[in-house]
N, CA, C and O atoms as a Maestro MAE file, in Angstrom:
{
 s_m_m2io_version
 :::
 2.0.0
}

f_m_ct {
 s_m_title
 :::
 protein
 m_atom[320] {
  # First column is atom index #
  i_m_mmod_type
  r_m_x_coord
  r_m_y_coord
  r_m_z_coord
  i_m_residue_number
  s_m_chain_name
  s_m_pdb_residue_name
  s_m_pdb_atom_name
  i_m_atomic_number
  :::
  1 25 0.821 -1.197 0.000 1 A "UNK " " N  " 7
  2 3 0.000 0.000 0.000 1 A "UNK " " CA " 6
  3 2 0.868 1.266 0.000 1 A "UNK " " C  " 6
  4 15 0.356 2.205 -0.610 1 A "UNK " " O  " 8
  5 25 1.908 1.467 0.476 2 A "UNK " " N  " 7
  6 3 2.795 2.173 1.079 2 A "UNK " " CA " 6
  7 2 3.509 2.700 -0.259 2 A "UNK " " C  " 6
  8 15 3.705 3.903 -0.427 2 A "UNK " " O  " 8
  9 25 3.944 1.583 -1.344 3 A "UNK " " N  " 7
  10 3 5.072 1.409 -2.763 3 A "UNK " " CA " 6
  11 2 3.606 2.259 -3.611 3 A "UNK " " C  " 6
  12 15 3.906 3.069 -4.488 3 A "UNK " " O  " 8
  13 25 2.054 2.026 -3.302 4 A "UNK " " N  " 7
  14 3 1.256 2.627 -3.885 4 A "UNK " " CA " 6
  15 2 1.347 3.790 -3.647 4 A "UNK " " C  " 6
  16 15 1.806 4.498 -4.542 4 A "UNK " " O  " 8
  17 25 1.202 4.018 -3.180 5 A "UNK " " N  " 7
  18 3 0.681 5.898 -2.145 5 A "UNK " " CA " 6
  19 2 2.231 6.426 -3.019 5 A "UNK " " C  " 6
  20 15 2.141 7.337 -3.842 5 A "UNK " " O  " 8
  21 25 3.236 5.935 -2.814 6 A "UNK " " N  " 7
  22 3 4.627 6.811 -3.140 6 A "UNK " " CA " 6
  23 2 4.781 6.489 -4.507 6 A "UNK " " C  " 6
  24 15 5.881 6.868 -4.910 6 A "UNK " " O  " 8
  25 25 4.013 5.864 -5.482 7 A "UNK " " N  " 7
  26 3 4.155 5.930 -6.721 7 A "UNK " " CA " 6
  27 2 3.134 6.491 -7.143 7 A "UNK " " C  " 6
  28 15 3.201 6.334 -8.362 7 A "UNK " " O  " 8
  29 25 1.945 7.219 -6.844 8 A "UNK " " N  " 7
  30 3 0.908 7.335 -7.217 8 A "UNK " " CA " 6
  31 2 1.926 9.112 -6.397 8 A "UNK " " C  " 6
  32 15 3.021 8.968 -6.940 8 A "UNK " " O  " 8
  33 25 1.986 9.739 -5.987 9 A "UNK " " N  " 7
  34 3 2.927 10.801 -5.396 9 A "UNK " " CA " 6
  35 2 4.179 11.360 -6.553 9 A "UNK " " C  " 6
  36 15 4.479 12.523 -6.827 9 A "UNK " " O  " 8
  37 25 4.756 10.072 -7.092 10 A "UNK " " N  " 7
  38 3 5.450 10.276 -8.130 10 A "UNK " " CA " 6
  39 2 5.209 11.078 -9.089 10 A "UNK " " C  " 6
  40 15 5.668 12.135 -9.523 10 A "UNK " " O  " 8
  41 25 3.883 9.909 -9.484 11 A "UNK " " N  " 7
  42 3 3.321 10.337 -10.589 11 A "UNK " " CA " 6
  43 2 2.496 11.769 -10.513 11 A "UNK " " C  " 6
  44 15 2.889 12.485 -11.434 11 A "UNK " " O  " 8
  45 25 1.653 12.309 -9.851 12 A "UNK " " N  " 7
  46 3 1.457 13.032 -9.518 12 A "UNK " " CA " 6
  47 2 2.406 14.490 -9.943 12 A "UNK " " C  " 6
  48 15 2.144 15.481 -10.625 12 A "UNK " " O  " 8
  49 25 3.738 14.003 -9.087 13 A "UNK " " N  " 7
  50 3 4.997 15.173 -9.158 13 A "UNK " " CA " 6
  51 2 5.602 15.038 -10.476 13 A "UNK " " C  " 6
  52 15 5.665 16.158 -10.983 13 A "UNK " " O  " 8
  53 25 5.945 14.381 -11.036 14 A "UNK " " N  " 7
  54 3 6.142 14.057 -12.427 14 A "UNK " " CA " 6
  55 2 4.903 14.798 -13.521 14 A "UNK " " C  " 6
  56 15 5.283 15.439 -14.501 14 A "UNK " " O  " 8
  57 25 4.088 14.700 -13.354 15 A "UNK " " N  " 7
  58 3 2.755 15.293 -14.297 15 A "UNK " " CA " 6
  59 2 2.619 16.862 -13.613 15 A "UNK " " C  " 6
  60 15 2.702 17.683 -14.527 15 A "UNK " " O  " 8
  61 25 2.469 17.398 -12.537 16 A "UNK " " N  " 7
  62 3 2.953 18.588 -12.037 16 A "UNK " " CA " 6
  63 2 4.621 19.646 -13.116 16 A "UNK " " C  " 6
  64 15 4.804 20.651 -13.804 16 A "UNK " " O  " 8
  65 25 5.389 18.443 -12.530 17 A "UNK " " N  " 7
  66 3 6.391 19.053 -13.938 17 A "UNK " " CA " 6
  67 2 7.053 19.230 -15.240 17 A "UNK " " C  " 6
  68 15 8.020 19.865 -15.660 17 A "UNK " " O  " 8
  69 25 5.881 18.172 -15.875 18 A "UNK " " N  " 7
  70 3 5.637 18.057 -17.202 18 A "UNK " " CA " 6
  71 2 4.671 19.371 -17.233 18 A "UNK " " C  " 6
  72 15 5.184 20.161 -18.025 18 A "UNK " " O  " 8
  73 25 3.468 19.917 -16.680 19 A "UNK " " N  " 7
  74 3 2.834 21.163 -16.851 19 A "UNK " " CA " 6
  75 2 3.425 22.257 -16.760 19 A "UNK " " C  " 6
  76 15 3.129 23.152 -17.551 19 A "UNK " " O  " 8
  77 25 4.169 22.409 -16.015 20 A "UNK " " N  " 7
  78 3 5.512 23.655 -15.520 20 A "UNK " " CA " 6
  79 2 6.233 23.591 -16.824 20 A "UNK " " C  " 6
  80 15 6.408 24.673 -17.384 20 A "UNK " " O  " 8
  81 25 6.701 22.470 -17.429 21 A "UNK " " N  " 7
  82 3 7.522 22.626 -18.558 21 A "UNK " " CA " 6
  83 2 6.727 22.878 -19.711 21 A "UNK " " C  " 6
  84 15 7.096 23.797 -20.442 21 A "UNK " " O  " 8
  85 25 5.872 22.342 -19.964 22 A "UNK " " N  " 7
  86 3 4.487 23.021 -21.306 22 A "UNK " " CA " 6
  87 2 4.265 24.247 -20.828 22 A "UNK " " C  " 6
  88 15 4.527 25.057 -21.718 22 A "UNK " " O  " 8
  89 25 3.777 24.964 -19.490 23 A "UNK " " N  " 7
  90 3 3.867 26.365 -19.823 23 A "UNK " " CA " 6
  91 2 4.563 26.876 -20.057 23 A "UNK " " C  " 6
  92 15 4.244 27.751 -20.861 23 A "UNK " " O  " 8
  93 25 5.619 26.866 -19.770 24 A "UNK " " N  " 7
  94 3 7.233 27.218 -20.096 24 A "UNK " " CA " 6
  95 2 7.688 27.565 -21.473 24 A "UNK " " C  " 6
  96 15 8.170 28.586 -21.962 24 A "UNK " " O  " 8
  97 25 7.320 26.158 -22.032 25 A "UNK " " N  " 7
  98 3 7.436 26.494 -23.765 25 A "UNK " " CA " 6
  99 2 6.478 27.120 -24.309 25 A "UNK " " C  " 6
  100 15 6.353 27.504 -25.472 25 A "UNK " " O  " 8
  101 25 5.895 27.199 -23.550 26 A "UNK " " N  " 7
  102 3 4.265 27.935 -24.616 26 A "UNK " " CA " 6
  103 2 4.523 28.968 -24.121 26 A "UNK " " C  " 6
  104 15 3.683 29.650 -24.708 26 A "UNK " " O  " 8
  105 25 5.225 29.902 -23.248 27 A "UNK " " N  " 7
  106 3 5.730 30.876 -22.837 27 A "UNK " " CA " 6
  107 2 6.491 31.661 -23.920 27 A "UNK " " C  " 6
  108 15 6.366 32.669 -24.615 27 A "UNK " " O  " 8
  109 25 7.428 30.557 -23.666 28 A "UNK " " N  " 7
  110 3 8.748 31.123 -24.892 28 A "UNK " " CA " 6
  111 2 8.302 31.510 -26.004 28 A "UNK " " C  " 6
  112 15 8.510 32.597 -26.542 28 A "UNK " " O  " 8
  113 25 7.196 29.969 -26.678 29 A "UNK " " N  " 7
  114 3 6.747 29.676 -28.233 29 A "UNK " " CA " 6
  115 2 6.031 31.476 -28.334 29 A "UNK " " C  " 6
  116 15 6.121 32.085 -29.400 29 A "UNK " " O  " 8
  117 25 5.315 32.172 -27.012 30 A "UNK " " N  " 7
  118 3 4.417 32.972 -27.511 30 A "UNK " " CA " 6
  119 2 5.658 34.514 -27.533 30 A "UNK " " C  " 6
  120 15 5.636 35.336 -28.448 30 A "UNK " " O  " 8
  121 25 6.474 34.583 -26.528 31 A "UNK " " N  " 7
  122 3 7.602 35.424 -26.932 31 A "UNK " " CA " 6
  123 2 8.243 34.970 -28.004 31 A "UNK " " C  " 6
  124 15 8.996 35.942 -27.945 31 A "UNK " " O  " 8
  125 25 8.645 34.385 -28.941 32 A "UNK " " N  " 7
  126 3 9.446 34.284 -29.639 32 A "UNK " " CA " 6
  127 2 8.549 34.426 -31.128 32 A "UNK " " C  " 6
  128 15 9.055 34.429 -32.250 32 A "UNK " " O  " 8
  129 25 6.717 34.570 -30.725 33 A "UNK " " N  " 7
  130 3 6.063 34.945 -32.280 33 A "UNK " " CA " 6
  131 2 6.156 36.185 -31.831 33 A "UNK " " C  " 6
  132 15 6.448 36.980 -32.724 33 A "UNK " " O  " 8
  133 25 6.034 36.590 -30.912 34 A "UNK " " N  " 7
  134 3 6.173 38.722 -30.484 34 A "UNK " " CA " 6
  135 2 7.425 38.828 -31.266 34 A "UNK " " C  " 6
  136 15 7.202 39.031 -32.459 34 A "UNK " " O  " 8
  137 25 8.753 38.745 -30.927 35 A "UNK " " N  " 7
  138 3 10.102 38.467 -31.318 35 A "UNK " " CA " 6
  139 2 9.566 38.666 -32.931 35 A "UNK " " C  " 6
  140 15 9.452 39.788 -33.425 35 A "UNK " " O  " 8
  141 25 9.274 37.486 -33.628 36 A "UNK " " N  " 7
  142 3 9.313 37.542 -34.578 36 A "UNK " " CA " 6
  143 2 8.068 38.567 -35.393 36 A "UNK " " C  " 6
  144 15 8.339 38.832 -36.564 36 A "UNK " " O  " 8
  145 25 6.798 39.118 -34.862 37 A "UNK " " N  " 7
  146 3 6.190 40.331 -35.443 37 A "UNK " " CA " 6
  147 2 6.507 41.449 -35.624 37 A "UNK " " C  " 6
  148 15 6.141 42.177 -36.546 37 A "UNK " " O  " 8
  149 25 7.561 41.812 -34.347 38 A "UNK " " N  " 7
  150 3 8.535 42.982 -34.310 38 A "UNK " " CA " 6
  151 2 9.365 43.427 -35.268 38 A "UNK " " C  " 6
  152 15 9.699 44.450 -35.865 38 A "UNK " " O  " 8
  153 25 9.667 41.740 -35.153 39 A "UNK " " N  " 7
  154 3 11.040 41.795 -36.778 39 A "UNK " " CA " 6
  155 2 10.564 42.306 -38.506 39 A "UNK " " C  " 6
  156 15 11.104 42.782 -39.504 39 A "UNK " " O  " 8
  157 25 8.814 41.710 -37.918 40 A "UNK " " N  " 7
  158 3 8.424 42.088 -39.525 40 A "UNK " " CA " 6
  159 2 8.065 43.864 -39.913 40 A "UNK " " C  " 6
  160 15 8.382 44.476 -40.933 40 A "UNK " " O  " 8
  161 25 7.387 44.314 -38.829 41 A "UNK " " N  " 7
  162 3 7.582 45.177 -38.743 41 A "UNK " " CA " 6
  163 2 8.303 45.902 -38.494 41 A "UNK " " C  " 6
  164 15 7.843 47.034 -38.344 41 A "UNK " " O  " 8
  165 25 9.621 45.754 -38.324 42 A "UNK " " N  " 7
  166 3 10.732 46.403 -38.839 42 A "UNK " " CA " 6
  167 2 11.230 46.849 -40.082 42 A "UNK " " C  " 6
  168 15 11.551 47.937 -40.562 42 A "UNK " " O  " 8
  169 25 11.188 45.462 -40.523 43 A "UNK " " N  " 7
  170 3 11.409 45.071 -41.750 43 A "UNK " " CA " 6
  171 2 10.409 46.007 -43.000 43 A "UNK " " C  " 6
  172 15 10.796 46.433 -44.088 43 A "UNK " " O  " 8
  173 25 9.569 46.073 -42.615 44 A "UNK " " N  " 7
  174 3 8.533 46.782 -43.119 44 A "UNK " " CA " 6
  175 2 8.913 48.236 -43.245 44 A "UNK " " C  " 6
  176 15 9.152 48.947 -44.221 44 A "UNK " " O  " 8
  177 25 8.893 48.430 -42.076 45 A "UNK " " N  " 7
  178 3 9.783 50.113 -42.145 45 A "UNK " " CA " 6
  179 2 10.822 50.372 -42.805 45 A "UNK " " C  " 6
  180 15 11.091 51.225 -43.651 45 A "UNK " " O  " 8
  181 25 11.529 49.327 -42.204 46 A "UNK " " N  " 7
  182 3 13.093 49.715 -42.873 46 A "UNK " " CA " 6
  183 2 13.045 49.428 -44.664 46 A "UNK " " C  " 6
  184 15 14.107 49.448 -45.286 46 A "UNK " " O  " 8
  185 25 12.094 49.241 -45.180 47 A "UNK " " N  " 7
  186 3 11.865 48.667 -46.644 47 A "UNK " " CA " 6
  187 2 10.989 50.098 -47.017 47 A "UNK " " C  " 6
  188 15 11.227 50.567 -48.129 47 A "UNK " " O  " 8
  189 25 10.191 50.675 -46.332 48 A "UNK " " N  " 7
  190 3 9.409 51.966 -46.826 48 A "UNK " " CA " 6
  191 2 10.569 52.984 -46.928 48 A "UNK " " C  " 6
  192 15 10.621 53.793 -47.854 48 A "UNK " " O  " 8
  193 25 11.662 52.909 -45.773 49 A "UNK " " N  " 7
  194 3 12.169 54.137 -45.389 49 A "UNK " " CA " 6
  195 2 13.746 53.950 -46.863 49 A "UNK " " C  " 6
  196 15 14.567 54.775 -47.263 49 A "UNK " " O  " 8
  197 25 13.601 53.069 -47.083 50 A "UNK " " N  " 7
  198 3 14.620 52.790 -47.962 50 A "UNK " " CA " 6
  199 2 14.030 52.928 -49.711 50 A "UNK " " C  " 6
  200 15 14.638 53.159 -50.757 50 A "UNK " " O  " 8
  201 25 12.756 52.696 -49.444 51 A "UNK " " N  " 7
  202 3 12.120 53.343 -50.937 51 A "UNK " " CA " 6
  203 2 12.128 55.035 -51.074 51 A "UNK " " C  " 6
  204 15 12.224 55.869 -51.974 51 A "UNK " " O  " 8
  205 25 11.935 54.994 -49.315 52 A "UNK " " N  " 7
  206 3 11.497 57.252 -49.837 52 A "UNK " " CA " 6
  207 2 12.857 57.509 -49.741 52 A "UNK " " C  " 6
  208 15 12.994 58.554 -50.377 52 A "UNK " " O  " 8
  209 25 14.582 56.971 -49.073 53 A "UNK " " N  " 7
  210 3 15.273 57.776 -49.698 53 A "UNK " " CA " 6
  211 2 15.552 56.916 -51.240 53 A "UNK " " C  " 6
  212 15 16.736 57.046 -51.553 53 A "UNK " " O  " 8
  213 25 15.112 56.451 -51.810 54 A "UNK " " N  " 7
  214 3 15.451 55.900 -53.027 54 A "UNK " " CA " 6
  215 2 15.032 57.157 -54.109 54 A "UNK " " C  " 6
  216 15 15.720 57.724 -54.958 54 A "UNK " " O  " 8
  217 25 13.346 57.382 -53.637 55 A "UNK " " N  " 7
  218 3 12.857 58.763 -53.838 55 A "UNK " " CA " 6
  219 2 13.249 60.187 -54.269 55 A "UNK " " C  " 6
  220 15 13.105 60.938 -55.233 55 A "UNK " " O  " 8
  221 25 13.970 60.161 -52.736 56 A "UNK " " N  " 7
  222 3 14.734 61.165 -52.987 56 A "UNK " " CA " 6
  223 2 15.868 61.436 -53.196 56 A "UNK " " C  " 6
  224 15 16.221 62.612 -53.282 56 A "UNK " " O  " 8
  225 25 16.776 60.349 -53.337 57 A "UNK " " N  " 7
  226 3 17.551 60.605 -54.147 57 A "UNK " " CA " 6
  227 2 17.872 60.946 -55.448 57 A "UNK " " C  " 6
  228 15 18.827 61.533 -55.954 57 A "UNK " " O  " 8
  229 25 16.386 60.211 -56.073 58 A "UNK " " N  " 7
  230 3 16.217 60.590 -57.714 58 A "UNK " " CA " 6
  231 2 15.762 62.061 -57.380 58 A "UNK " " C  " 6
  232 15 16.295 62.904 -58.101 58 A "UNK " " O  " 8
  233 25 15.215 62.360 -56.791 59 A "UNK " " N  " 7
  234 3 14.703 63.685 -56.877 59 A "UNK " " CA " 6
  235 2 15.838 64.936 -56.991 59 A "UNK " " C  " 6
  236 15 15.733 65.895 -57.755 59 A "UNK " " O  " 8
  237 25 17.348 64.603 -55.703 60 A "UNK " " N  " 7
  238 3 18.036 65.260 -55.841 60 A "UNK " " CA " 6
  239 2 18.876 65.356 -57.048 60 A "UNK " " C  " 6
  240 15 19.220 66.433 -57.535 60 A "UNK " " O  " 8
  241 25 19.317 63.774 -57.690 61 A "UNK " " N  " 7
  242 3 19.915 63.776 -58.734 61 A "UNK " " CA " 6
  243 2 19.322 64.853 -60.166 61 A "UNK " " C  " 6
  244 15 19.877 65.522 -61.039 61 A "UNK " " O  " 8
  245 25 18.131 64.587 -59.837 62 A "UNK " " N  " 7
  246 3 17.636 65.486 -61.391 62 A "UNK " " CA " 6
  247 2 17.762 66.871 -60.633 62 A "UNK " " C  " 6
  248 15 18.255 67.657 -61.442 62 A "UNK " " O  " 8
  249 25 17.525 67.507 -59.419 63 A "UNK " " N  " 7
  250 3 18.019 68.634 -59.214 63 A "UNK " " CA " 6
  251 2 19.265 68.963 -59.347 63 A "UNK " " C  " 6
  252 15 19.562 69.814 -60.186 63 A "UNK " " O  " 8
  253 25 20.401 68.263 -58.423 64 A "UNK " " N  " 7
  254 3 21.543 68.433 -59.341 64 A "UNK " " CA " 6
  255 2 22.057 68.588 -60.590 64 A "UNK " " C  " 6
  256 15 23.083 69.205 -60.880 64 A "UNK " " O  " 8
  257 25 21.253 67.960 -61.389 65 A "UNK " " N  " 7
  258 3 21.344 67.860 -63.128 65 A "UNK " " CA " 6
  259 2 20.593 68.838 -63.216 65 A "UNK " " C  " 6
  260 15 21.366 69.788 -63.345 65 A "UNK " " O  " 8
  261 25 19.285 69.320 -63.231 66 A "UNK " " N  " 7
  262 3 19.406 70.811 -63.680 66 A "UNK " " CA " 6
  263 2 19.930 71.944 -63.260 66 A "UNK " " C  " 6
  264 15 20.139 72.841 -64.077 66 A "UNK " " O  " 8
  265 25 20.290 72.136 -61.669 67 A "UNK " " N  " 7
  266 3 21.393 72.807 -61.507 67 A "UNK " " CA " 6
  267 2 22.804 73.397 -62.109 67 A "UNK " " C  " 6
  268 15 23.425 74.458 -62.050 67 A "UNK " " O  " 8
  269 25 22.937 72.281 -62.638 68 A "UNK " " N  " 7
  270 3 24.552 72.008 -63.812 68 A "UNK " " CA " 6
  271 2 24.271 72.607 -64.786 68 A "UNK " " C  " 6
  272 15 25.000 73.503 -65.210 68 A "UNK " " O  " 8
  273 25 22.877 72.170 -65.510 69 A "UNK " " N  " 7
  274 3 22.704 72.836 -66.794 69 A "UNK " " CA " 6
  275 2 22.461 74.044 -66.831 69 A "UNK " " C  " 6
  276 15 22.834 74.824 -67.707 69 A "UNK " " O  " 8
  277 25 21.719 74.328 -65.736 70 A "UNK " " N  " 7
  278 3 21.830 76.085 -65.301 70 A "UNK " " CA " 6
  279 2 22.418 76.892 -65.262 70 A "UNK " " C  " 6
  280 15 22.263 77.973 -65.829 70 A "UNK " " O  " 8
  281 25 23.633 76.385 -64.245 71 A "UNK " " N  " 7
  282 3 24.985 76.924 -64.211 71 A "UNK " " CA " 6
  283 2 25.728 77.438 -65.430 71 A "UNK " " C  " 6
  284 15 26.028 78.580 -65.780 71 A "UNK " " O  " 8
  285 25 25.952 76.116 -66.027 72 A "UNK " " N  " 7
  286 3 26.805 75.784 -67.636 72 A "UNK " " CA " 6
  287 2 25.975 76.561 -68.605 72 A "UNK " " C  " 6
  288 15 26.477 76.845 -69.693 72 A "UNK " " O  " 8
  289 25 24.460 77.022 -68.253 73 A "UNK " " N  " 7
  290 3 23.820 78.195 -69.801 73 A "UNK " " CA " 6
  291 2 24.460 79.585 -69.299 73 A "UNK " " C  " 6
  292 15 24.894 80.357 -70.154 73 A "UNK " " O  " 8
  293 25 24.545 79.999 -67.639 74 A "UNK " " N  " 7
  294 3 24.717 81.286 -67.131 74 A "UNK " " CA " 6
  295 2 26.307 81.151 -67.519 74 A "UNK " " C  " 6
  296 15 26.667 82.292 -67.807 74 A "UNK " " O  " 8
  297 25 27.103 80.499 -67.613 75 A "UNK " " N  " 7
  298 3 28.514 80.871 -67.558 75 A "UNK " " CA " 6
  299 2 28.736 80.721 -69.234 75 A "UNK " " C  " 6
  300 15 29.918 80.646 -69.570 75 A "UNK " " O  " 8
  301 25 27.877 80.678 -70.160 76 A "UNK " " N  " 7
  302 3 27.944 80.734 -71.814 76 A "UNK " " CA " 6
  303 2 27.109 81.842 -71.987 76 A "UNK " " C  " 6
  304 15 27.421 82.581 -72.920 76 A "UNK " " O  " 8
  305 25 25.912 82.213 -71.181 77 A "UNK " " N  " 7
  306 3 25.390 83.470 -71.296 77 A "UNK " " CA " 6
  307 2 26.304 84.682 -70.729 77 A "UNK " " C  " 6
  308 15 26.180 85.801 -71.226 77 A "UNK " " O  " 8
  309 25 27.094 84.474 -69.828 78 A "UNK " " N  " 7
  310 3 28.023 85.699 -69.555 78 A "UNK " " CA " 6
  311 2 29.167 85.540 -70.650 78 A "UNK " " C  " 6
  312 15 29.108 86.644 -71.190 78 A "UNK " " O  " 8
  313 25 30.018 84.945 -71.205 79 A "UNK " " N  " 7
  314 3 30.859 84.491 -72.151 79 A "UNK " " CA " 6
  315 2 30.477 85.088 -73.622 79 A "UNK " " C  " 6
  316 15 31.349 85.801 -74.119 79 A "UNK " " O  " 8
  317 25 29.575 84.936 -74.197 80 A "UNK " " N  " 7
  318 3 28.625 85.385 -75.272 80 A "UNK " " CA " 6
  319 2 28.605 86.800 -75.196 80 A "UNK " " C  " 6
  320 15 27.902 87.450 -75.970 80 A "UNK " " O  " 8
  :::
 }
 m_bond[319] {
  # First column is bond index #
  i_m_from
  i_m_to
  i_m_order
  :::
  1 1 2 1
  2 2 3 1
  3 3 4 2
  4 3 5 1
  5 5 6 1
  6 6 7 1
  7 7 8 2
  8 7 9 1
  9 9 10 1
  10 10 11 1
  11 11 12 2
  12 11 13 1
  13 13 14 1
  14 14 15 1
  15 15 16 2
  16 15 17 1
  17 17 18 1
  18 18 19 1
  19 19 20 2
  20 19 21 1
  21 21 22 1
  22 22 23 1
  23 23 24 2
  24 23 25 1
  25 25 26 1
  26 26 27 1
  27 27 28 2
  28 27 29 1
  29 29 30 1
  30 30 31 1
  31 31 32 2
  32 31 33 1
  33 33 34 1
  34 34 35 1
  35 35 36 2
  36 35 37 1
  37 37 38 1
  38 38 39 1
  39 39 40 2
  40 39 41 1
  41 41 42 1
  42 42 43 1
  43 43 44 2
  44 43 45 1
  45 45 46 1
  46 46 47 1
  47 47 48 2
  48 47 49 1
  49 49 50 1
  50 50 51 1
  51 51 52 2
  52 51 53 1
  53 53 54 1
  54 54 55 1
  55 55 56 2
  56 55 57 1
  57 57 58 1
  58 58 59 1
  59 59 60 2
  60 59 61 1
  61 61 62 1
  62 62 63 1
  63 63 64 2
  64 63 65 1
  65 65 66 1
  66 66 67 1
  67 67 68 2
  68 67 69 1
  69 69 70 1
  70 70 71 1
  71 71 72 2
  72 71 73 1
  73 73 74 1
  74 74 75 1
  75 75 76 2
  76 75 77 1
  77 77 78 1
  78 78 79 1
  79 79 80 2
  80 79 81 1
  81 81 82 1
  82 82 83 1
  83 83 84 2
  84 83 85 1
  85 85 86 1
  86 86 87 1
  87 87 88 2
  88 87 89 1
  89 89 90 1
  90 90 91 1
  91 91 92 2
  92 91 93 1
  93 93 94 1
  94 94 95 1
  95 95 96 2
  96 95 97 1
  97 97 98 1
  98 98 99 1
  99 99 100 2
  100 99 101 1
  101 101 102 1
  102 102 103 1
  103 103 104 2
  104 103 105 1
  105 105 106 1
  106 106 107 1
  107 107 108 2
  108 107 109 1
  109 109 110 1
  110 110 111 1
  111 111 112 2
  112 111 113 1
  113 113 114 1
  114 114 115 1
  115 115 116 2
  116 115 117 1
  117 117 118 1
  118 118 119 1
  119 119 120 2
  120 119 121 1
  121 121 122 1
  122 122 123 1
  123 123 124 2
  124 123 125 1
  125 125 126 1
  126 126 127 1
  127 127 128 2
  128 127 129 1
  129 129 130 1
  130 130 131 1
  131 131 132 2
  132 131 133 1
  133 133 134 1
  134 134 135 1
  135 135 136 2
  136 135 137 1
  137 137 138 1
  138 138 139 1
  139 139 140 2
  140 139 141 1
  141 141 142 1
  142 142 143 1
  143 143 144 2
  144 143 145 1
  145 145 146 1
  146 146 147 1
  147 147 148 2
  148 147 149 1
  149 149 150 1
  150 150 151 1
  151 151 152 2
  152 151 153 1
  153 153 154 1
  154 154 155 1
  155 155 156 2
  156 155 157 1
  157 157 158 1
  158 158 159 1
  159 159 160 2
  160 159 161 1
  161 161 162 1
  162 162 163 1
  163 163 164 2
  164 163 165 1
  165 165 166 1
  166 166 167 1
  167 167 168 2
  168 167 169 1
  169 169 170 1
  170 170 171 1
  171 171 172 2
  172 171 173 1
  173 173 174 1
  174 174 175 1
  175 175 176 2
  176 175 177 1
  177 177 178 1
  178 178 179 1
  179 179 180 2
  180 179 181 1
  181 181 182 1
  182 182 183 1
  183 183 184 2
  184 183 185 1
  185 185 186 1
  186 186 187 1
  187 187 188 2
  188 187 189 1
  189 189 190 1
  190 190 191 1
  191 191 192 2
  192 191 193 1
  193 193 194 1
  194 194 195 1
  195 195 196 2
  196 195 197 1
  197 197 198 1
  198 198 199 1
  199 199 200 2
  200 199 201 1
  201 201 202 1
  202 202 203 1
  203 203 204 2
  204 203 205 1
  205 205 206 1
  206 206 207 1
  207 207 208 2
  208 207 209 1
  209 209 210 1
  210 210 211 1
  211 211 212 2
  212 211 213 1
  213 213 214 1
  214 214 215 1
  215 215 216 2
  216 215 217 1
  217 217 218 1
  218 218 219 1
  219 219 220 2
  220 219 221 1
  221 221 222 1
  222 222 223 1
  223 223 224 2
  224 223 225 1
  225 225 226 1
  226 226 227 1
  227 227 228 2
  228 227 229 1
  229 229 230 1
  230 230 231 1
  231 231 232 2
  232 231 233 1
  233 233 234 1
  234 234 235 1
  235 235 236 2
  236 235 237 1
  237 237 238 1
  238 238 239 1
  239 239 240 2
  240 239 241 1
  241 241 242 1
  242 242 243 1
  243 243 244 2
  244 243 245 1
  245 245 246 1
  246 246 247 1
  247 247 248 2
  248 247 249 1
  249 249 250 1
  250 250 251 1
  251 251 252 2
  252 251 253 1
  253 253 254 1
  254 254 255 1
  255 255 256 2
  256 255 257 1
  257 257 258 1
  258 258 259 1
  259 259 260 2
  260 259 261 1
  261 261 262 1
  262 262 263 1
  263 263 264 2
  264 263 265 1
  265 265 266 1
  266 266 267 1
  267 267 268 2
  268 267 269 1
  269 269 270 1
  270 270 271 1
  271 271 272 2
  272 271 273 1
  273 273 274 1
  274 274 275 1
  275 275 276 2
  276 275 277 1
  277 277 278 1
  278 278 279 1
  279 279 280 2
  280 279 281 1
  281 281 282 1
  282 282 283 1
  283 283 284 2
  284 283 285 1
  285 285 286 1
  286 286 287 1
  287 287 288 2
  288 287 289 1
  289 289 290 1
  290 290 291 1
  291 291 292 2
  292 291 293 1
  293 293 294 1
  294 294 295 1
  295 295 296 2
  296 295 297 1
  297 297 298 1
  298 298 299 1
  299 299 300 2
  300 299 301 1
  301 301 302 1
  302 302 303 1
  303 303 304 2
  304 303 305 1
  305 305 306 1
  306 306 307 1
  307 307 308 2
  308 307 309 1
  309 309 310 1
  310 310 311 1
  311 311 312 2
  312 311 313 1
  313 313 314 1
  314 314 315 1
  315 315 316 2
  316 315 317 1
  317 317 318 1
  318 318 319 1
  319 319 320 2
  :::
 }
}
């Protein structure tokens, strides 16, 4: 009766820390999809913020380029 009671106690404590360890991972499993939504939305940003300076860089380039040509008519218009 005695080998009963202390295996039936076992088991008990054994299934107690099999639950401790499933919350545990389902802990982690649910930090580690946060972890990974964060990342997408990062990712997300960092992909918008890399199109608008893509943006504007074309934007400056053709300002620069008409700048030049500006320049280069005023220094043939004073020359002339």
């Amino acid at each position: 009766m005695v080998e009963t009671t202390d295996s039936a106690r076992q088991i008990a404590l054994i299934t107690q820390q099999q639950q401790t360890g499933t919350e545990q991972v389902t802990q982690s499993m649910d930090e580690i999809r946060d972890l990974l939504n964060q990342t997408v939305i990062g990712s997300k940003e960092s992909t918008e913020a890399a199109q608008e300076l893509m943006q504007l860089s074309e934007m400056l380039r053709v300002l620069v380029f008409n700048f030049k040509l500006n320049e280069d008519s005023d220094v043939e218009d004073s020359v002339a």
